[in-house]
MARLO-526693 format. One record per residue (C-alpha): x, y, z. Coordinates in pm, 1 decimal, decimal comma. Example, Ala and Ser with C-alpha at 12.3 -4.5 7.8 and 13.67 -1.06 7.14 Angstrom:
! residues 2
> 1230,0	-450,0	780,0
> 1367,0	-106,0	714,0
***
This chain:
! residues 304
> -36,6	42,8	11,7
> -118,7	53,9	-375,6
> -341,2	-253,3	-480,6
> -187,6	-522,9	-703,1
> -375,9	-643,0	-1044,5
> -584,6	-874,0	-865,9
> -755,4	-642,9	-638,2
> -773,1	-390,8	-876,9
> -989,4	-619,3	-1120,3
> -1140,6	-747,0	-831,2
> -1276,4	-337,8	-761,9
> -1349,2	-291,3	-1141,4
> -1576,8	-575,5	-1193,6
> -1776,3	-454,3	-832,3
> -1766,8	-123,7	-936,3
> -1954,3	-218,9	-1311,2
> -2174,4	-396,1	-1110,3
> -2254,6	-117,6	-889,8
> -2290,0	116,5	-1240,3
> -2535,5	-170,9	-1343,2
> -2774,1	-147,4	-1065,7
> -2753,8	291,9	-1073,9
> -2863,7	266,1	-1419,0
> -3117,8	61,1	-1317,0
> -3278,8	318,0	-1028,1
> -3236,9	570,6	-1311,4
> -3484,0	393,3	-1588,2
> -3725,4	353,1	-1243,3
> -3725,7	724,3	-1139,2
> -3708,9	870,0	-1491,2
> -4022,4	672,9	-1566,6
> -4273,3	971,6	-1622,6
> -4121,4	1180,2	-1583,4
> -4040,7	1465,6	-1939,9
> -3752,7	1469,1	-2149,0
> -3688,1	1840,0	-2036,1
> -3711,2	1737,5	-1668,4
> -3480,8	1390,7	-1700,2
> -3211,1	1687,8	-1888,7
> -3171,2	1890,8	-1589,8
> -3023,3	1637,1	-1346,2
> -2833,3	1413,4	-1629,6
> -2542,6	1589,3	-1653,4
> -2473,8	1462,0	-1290,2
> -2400,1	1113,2	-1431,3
> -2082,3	1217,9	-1611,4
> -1754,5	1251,8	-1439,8
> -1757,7	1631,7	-1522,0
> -2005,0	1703,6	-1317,2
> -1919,9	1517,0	-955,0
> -1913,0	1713,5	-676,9
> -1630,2	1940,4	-637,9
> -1591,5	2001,5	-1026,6
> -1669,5	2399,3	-1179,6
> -1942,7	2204,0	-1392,3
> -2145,4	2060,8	-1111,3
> -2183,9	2391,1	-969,8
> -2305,9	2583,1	-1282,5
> -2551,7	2251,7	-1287,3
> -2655,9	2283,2	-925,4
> -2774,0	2580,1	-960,1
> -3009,3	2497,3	-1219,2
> -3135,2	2233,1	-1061,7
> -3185,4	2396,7	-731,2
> -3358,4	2693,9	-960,3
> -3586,3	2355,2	-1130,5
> -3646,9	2139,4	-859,4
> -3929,3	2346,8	-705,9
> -4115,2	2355,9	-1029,0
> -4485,3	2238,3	-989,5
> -4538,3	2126,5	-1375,3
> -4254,5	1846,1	-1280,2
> -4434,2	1462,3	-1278,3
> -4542,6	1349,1	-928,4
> -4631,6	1021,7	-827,7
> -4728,4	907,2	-482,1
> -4647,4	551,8	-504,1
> -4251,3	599,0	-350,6
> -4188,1	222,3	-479,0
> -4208,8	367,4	-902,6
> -4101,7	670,0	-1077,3
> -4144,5	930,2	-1179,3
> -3927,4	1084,7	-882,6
> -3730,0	1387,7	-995,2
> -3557,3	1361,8	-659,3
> -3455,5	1040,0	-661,1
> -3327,5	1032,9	-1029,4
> -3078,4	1378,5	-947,8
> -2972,0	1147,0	-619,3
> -2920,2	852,8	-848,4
> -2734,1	1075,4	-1121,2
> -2554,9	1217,7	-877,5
> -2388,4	862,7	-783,4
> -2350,1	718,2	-1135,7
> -2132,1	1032,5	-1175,7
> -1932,5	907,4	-806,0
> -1863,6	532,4	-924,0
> -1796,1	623,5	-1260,8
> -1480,2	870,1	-1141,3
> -1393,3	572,0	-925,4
> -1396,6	331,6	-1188,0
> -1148,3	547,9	-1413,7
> -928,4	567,7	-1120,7
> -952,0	213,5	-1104,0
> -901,7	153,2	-1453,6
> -582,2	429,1	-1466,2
> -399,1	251,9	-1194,0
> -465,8	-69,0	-1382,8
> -288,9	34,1	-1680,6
> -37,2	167,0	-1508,2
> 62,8	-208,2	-1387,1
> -4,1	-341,9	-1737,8
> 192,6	-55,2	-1867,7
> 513,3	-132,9	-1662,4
> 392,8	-457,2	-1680,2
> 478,0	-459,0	-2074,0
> 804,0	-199,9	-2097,6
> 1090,4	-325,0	-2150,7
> 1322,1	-270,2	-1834,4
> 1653,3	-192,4	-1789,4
> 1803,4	-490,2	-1782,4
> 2132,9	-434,5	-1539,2
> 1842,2	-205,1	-1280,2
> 1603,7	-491,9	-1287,0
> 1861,0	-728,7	-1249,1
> 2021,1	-591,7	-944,7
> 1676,1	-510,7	-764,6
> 1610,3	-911,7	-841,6
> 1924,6	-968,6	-650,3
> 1812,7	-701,2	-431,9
> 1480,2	-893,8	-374,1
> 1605,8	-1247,5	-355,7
> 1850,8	-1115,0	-69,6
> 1609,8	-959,0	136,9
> 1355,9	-1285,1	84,5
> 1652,8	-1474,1	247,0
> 1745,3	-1193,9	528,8
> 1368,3	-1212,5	653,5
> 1359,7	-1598,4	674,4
> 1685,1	-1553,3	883,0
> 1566,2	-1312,8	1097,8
> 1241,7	-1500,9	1144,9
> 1497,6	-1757,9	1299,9
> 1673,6	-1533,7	1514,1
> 1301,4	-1390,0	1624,7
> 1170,1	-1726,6	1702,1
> 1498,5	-1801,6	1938,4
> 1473,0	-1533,6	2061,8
> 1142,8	-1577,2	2208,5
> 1230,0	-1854,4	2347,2
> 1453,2	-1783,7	2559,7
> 1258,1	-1470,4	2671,5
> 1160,9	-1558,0	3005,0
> 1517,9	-1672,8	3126,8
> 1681,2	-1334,0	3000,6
> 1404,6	-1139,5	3135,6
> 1443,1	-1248,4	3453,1
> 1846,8	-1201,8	3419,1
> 1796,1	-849,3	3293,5
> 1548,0	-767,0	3568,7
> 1772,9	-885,2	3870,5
> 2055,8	-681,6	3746,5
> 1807,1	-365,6	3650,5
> 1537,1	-336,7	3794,5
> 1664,6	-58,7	4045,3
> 1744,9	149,5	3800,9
> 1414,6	235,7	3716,2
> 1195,8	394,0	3982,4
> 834,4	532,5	3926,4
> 653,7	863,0	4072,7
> 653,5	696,7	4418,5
> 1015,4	565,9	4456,2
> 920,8	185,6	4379,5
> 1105,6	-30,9	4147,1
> 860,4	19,3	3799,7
> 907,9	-328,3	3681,5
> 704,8	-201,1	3333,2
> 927,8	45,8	3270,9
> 1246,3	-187,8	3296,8
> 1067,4	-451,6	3080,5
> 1020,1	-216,8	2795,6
> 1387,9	-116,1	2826,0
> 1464,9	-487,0	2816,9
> 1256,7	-556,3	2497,3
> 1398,7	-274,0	2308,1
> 1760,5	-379,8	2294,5
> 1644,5	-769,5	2321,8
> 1476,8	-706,8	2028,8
> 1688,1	-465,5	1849,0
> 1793,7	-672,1	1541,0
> 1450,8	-804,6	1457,8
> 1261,5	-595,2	1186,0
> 872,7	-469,3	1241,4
> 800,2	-646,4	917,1
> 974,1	-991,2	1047,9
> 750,9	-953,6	1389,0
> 390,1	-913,9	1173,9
> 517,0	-1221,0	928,7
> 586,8	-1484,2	1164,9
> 343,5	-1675,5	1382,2
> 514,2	-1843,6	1660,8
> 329,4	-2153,8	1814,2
> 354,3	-2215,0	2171,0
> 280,6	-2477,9	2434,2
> 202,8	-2504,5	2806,7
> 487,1	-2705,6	3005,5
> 209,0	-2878,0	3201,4
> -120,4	-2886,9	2977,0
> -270,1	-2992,4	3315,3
> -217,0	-2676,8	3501,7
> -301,4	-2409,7	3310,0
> -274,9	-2209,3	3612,1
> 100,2	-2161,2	3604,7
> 101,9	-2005,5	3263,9
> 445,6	-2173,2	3199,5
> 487,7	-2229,9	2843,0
> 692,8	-2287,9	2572,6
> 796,1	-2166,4	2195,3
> 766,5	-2514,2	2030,0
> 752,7	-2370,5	1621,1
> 697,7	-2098,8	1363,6
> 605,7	-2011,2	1088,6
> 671,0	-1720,6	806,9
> 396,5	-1607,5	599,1
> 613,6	-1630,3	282,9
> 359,4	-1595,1	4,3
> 283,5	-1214,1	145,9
> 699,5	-1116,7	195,1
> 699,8	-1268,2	-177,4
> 422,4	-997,1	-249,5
> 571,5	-743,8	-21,2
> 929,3	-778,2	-193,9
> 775,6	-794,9	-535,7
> 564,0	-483,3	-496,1
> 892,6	-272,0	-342,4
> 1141,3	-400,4	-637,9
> 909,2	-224,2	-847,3
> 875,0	91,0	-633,6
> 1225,3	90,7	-612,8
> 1279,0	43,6	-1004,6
> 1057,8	348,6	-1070,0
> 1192,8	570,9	-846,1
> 1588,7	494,8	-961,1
> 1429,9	553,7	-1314,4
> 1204,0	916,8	-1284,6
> 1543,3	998,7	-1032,1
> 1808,1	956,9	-1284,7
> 1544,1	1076,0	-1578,8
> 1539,8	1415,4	-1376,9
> 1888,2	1460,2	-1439,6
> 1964,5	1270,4	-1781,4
> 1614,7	1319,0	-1982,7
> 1486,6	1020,8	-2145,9
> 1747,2	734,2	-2128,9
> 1895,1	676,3	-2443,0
> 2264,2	449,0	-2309,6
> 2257,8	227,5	-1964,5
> 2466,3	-34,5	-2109,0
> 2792,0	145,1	-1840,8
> 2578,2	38,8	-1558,0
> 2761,1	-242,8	-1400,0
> 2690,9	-426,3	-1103,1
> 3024,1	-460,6	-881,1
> 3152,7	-778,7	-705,6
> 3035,4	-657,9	-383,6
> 2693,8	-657,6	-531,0
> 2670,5	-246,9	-568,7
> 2517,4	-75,8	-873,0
> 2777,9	193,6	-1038,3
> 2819,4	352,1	-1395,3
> 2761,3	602,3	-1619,3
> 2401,8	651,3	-1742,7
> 2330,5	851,8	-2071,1
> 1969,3	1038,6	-2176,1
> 1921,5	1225,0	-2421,1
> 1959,2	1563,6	-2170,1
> 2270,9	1470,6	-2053,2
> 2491,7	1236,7	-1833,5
> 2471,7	1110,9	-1481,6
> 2722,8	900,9	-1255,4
> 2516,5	621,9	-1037,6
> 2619,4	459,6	-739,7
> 2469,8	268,2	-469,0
> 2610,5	205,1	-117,8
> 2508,2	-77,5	90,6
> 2339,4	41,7	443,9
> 2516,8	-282,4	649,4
> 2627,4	-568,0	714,1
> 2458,5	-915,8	666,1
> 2299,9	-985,5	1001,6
> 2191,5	-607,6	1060,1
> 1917,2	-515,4	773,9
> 2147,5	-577,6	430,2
> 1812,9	-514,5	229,4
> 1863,1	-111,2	244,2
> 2073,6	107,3	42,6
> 2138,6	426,6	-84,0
> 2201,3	506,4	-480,2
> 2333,5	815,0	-545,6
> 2320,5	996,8	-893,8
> 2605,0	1288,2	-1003,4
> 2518,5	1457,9	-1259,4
> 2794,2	1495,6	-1492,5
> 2889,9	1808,8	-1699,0
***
């Protein structure tokens, strides 16, 4: 899962904190060490030369050529420079956490770039709807997943009576696991993965003085809405980039999306105009309310 602004700050600030303390272990190693020594394993501090890259190669093999060179500085005190060995290990990960802060800092602006363009207003409009829609279809299914549990035990039981035999393990016994499985699959059917991880369901022994009986009860739960907010929010945008580079691919740059029309039933259909040509979009809803109304399917026509 890509990491939102916060965490991505979050990583940058560690990250120049981690440079901080490299540069650090370089001024200790280098100390003594001669300008023509401290020249063969800088070049390891830049991203050019991490591992992997043509550069670091062509470097290596200077320095493996270098390293065994007795005119280098020695000290025997491990705790203070100079240490030629130490200074190419320390180069070696300035150049690692500086290629992982300019990742970090790329996927940062990134956000702020989409952040700050102006979006298509109809597209970002119906992926709000979109968004708000699915925010209320997981709070609903949360419902149905709570009641559900609860009365669990009784249709367990139910299903068992009447099913049991039809399951039969290696050794011609009923394989009660096998039926329960069964059981939870279409008991279960209409209640999304996502709704199961976001909802905590309290429960209560029937008789908190015997324990023993592990009878219990579904007295409450609760959705983690502040993550589905997140989730949702982090998918509308997924979804808005991927309508856009799909319908760029056939149109070029968009230049016209003021046919795009959102339909009474809530579907996104029009005529889209770049400045390589013309495409037809339409979505199509993937069901009904009570059986996962958050997916769809837009299709794009090119048009000649």
């Amino acid at each position: 899962m890509a990491m939102d602004r916060n965490e991505l700050l979050r990583r940058i600030e560690k990250k120049q904190k981690d440079i901080e303390k490299i540069n650090k272990r370089i001024i200790k190693w280098s100390t003594g060490l001669r300008p023509q020594d401290i020249e063969v394993v800088k070049p390891f501090g830049e991203i050019d030369y991490i591992y992997g890259t043509p550069k670091y190669k062509q470097q290596y093999e200077l320095y493996k050529q270098y390293k065994d060179n007795p005119d280098i500085p020695k000290n025997k005190d491990w705790t203070k420079g100079p240490d030629f060995y130490e200074l190419y290990s320390a180069y070696r990960d300035l150049g690692d956490n500086k290629a992982t802060l300019q990742k970090y800092q790329v996927a940062l602006d990134k956000i702020d770039n989409f952040e700050r363009e102006e979006k298509i207003e109809v597209i970002w409009k119906f992926l709000t709807e979109w968004e708000n829609m699915a925010y209320n279809w997981y709070l609903v299914n949360a419902e149905k997943y709570f009641n559900l549990k609860k009365n669990y035990s009784e249709e367990w039981q139910e299903y068992k009576k009447e099913n049991l035999d039809k399951y039969i393990d290696w050794q011609g016994r009923p394989d009660a696991y096998r039926c329960q499985l069964a059981f939870e699959r279409k008991y279960f059917i209409e209640i999304d993965k996502l709704t199961m991880d976001l909802t905590t369901i309290k429960k209560e022994y029937v008789d908190e003085n015997d324990i023993t009986n592990h009878k219990m009860k579904y007295v409450s739960y609760k959705v983690d809405e502040p993550r589905l907010a997140k989730i949702l929010k982090d998918e509308k945008q997924r979804k808005y980039e991927d309508l856009v580079n799909r319908v760029t691919q056939v149109t070029g740059i968009i230049t016209d999306a003021s046919n795009l029309k959102i339909d009474a039933k809530g579907n996104l259909n029009g005529i889209i105009i770049g400045d390589k040509g013309k495409a037809k979009l339409e979505t199509i809803g993937a069901g009904g309310y009570n059986i996962m109304i958050f997916h769809w399917r837009t299709l794009i026509h090119p048009i000649k």
